[in-house]
N, C-alpha and C positions, 0 to 999 in steps of 0.2 A: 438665400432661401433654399431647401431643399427641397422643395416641392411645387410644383406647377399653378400658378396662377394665371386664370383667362383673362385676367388685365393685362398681363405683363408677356405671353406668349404672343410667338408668329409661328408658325407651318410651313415650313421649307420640302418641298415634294422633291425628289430630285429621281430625274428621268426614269418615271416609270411609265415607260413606251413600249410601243406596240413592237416592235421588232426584240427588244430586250423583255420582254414580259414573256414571249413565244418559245423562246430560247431556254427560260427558266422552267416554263410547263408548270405553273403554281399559280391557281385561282386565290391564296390566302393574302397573298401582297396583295393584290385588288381589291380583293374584300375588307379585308382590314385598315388600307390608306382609305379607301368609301367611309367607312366610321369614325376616323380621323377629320373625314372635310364635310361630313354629314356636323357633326356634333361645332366644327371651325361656323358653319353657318350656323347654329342653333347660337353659338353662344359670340359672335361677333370680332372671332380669330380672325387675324391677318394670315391669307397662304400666298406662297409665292412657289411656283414651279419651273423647275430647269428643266429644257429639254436638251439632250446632247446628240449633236449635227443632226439635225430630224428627219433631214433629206436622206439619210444613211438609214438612219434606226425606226424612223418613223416619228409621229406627235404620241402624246400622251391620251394610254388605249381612253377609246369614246365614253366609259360605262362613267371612268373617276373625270374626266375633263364634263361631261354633260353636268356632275354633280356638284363643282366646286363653288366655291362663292360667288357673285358676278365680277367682283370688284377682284377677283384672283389675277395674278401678273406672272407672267408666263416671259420667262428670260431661255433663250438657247446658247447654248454655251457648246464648248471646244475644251477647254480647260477641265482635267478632273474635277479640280479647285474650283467650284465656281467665284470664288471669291478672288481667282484670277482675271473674269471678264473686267471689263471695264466695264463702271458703273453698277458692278452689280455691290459691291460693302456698300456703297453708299445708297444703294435700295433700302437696301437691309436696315441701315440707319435710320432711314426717314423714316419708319415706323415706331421708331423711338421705345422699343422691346429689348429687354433684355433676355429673358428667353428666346430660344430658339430650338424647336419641338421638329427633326430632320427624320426622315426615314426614305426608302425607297430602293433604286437598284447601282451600282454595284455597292455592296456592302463594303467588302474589301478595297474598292476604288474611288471611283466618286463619293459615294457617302462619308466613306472615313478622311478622305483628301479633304473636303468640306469641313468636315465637322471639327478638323485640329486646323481650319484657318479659322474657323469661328470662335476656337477657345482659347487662339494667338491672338484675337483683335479683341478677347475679353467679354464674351458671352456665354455666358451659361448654355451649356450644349445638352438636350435631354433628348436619345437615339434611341426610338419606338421599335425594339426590337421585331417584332411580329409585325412590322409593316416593313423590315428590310429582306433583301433577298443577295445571295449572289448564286451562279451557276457548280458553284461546289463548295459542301459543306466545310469541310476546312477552311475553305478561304472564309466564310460567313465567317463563321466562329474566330480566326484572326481578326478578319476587319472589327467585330463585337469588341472584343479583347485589347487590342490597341487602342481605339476611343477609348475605353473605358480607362485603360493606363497612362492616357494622355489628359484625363479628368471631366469626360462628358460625362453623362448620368444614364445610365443606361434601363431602359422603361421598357413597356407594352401597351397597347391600346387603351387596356382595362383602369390600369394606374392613371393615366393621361388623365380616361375623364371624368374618374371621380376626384380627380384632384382637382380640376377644373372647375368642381361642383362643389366641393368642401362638405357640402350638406344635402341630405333628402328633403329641406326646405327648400334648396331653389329651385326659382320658376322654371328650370328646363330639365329638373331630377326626371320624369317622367318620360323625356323625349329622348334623354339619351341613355338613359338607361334601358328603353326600348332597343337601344342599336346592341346593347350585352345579350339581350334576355334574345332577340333574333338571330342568332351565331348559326351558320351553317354547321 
């Protein structure tokens, strides 16, 4: 399938923290992963969040952690990879998704370390640009560019949730489409 469905997706956040959010100086990651776990609640996505060494970088800032689903599962990792922790592929499994909808910070690091074990263990990988960041523009645009040559699918917010939505008949056209039509 080349396009996103909310049956078949989950929402992998990956450490967008307080100490690396600070560093970056960029309100649009936040903004942007916010309408990502806004619309995950609306429409009944599974998210799952890494934090990397929190004790170091801090938890995942207050604004997107107060907003995420209740049932969000919060993994702290060490590993670029998260898919180097232990037990976390097998997380990821048990939700029985084939999609997997990543965005967050480092682009160039974690996110792209990530996103090619996810397309090594045969998941569709679909990387929400405008919800990734790294602290220099080249390296974003590498990290971008390698997924993308390693066969993730390379998205935006906007695409996510109308894909998500197929039609202005369904029951949540109105809710998240509110989160477009409100863009800073």
């Amino acid at each position: 399938m080349n396009t996103l469905s909310a049956k078949d997706s989950l929402i992998l956040i990956i450490d967008i923290q307080e100490r690396l959010v600070a560093a970056l100086n960029k309100d649009v990651i936040v903004s942007n992963s916010l309408k990502m776990v806004t619309a995950a609640n609306a429409m009944n996505i599974p998210v799952i969040v890494t934090e990397q060494y929190p004790n170091g970088l801090g938890n995942t800032v207050p604004l997107l952690k107060q907003n995420l689903p209740a049932d969000a599962e919060f993994f702290e990792k060490t590993s670029f990879n998260a898919l180097n922790e232990d037990g976390f592929l097998e997380k990821i499994k048990s939700y029985g998704k084939k999609q997997i909808v990543i965005f967050g910070i480092e682009t160039h690091v974690c996110v792209h370390q990530t996103a090619a074990g996810l397309l090594e263990a045969g998941f569709d990988v679909y990387v929400i640009k405008d919800a990734c960041a790294s602290r220099n523009k080249y390296e974003f645009k590498q990290g971008i560019d390698i997924m993308q040559q390693n066969g993730a699918k390379i998205s935006c917010v906007e695409i996510a949730l109308f894909e998500w939505l197929k039609t202005s008949k369904n029951p949540k056209f109105k809710e998240i489409q509110a989160l477009v039509k409100n863009q800073a």
